[in-house]
N, C-alpha and C positions, 0 to 999 in steps of 0.2 A: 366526495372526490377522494379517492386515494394517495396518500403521501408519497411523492417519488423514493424508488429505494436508492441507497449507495452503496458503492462497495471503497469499502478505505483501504488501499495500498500501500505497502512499504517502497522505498525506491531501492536501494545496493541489495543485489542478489534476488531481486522479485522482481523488477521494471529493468532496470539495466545491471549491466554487466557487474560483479563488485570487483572495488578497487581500494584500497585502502586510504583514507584521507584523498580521495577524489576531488582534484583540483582544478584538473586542467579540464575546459571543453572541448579541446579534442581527442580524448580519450574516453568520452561518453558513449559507450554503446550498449544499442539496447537486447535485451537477452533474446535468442530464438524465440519467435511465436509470441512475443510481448506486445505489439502491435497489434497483432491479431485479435490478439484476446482481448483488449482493452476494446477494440474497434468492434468485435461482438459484441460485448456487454453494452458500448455507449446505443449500438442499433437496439437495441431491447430496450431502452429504457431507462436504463443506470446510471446516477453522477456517477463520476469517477473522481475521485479524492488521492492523494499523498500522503502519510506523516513520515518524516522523518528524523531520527538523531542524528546530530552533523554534529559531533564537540569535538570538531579541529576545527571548528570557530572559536571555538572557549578556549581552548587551548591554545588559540594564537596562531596555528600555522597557517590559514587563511582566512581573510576577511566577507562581508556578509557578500561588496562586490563581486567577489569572486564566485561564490556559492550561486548567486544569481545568475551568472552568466552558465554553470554548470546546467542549472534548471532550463535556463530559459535552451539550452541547447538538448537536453533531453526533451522538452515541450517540440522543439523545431523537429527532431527526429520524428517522435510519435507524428504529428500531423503529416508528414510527408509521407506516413503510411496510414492515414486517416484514421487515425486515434487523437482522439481530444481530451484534456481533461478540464475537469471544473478548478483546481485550486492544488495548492502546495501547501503544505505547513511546517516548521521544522522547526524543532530544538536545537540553539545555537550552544546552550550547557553541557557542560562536563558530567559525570554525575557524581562528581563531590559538592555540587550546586544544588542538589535534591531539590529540584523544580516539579512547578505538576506538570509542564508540558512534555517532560523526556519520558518517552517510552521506557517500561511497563505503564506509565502513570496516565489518565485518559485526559488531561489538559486539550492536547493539538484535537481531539477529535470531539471533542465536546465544544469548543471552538468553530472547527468545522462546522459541526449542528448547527451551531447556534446561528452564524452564518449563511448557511446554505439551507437552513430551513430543513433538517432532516431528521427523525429521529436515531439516534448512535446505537439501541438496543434495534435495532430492525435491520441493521448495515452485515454486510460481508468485508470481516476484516482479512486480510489475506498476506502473511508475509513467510520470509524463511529463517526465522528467530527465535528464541522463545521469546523473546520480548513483546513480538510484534501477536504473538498467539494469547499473552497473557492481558496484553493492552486490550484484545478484542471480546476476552471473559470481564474483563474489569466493568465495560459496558453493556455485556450482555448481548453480544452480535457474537454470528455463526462464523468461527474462527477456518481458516484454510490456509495449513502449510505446504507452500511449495518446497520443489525438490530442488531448483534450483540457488542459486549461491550458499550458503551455509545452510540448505535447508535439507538434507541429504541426511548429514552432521547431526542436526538439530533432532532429525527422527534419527537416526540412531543412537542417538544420545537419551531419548525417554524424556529429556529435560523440558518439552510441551507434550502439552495436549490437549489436541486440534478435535475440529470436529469431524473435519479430513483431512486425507493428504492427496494432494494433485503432483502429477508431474512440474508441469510450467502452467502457465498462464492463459496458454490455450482450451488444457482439460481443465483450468479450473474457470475461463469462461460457461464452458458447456455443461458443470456442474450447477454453478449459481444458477443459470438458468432454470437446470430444471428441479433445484432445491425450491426458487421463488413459486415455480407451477404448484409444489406440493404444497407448499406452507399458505399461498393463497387459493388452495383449493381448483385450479385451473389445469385440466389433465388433456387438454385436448390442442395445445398450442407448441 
């Protein structure tokens, strides 16, 4: 039996909208075609996974309550346009904390694995950072910069390197897709 695949997401500037030290849930919105695309991939077969860095918990300006209720209001949005996901994970440190869980570092998604039962070198990591491109070489998964929030930036800047680059979330559903047909040999689906 074959191992279900994942694709591990960043959330500011790839799921929702970015905002700077994003506090409040009602200012949570999610990006064009972000729904969409989540809600393709979960029809195919896909967990769908989170990590994210949040250190304006470390730094004090809001608390884990609060983060919680930002998630759990991004979760409410995505289902109301039938997108699910499997789980959250988030680095609450700064990075003068040098934790393994903050992003570049692969703590939150080997976690995840371990968790979710999935292997992290088989996963599509997908964000618009370099961070979030170099977290997905760190494990050995097919890295994809989106163009939305800093990820525009981010390919102009040289400073990743992705294995693609998608618009949003939409075209990079309909990529994994059919990355997955090639890499499991499946050309007729």
């Amino acid at each position: 039996m074959r191992q279900r695949r994942f694709v591990v997401f960043d959330r500011d500037g790839t799921i929702i909208v970015e905002k700077v030290y994003l506090s409040d849930p009602d200012q949570v919105e999610l990006l064009p075609g972000a729904a969409a695309g989540l809600r393709e991939l979960r029809r195919a077969g896909f967990g769908l996974v989170v990590v994210t860095n949040q250190s304006a918990v470390g730094r004090g300006f809001f608390d884990l309550d609060r983060l919680d209720r930002v998630h759990q209001r991004m979760v409410e949005l995505l289902q109301s346009e039938g997108a699910e996901l499997e789980a959250i994970y988030y680095c609450p440190h700064t990075p003068e904390h040098e934790c393994r869980c903050r992003k570049p570092r692969s703590g939150l998604i080997e976690r995840a694995a371990a968790e979710l039962g999935f292997d992290a070198s088989a996963t599509f990591v997908v964000g618009d950072k370099a961070c979030d491109i170099e977290l997905g070489r760190c494990v050995g998964a097919t890295t994809i910069l989106v163009r939305t929030g800093y990820g525009a930036r981010t390919e102009a800047s040289g400073d990743a390197h992705p294995d693609f680059v998608v618009s949003g979330l939409e075209e990079g559903a309909r990529m994994i897709k059919r990355l997955r047909r090639i890499q499991e040999g499946v050309y007729f689906t």
